[in-house]
N, C-alpha and C positions, 0 to 999 in steps of 0.2 A: 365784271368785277375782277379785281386783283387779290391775287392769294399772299397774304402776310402774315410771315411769323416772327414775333417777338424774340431777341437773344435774349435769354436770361430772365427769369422770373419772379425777380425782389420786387422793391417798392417801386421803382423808378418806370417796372413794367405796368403798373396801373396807368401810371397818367397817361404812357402811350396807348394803352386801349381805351383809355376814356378818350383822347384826342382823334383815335377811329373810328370810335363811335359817333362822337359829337360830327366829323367830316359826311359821316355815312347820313347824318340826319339830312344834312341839304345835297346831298348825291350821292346814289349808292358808288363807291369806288372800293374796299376794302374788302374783303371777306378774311377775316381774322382764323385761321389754321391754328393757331398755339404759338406754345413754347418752346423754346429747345435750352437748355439749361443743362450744365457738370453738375450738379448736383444729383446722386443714382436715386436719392430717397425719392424726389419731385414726380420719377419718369410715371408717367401713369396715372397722377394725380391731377384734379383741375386747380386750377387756380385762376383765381377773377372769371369763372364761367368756361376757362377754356382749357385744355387740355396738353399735360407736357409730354412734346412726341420722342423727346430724346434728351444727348445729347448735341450740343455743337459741332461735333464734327458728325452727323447725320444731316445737317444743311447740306450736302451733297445730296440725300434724295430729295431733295425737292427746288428741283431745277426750273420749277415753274412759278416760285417763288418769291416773293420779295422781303427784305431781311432788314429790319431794322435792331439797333443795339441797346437795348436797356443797361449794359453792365459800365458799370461808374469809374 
């Protein structure tokens, strides 16, 4: 499986996790890591089940990752 984390953790990041999930139903491919979000309130919180690991410019630790953009 592939490690994905979400930029940004509004509205527009649900559907990309629902659309990960729905993928993951007919082949595991995904394994969803979180969020990374500028927002300092978020950092630490989950949201949609999953966890905000930073901010955006912390996608430098995770070099093994793939990055998809929620922000509008």
């Amino acid at each position: 499986m592939k490690n994905l984390i979400i930029l940004g953790a509004g509205g527009t990041a649900f559907d990309l996790v629902d659309i990960a999930v729905a993928m993951n139903k007919k082949k595991k491919i995904w394994r969803i890591l979180g969020f990374l979000d500028d927002n300092p309130n978020l950092k630490g919180k989950k949201i949609y089940g999953y966890p905000v690991l930073g901010s955006i410019t912390d996608s430098k630790k995770y070099s093994d990752a793939f990055f998809v953009s929620s922000i509008g």
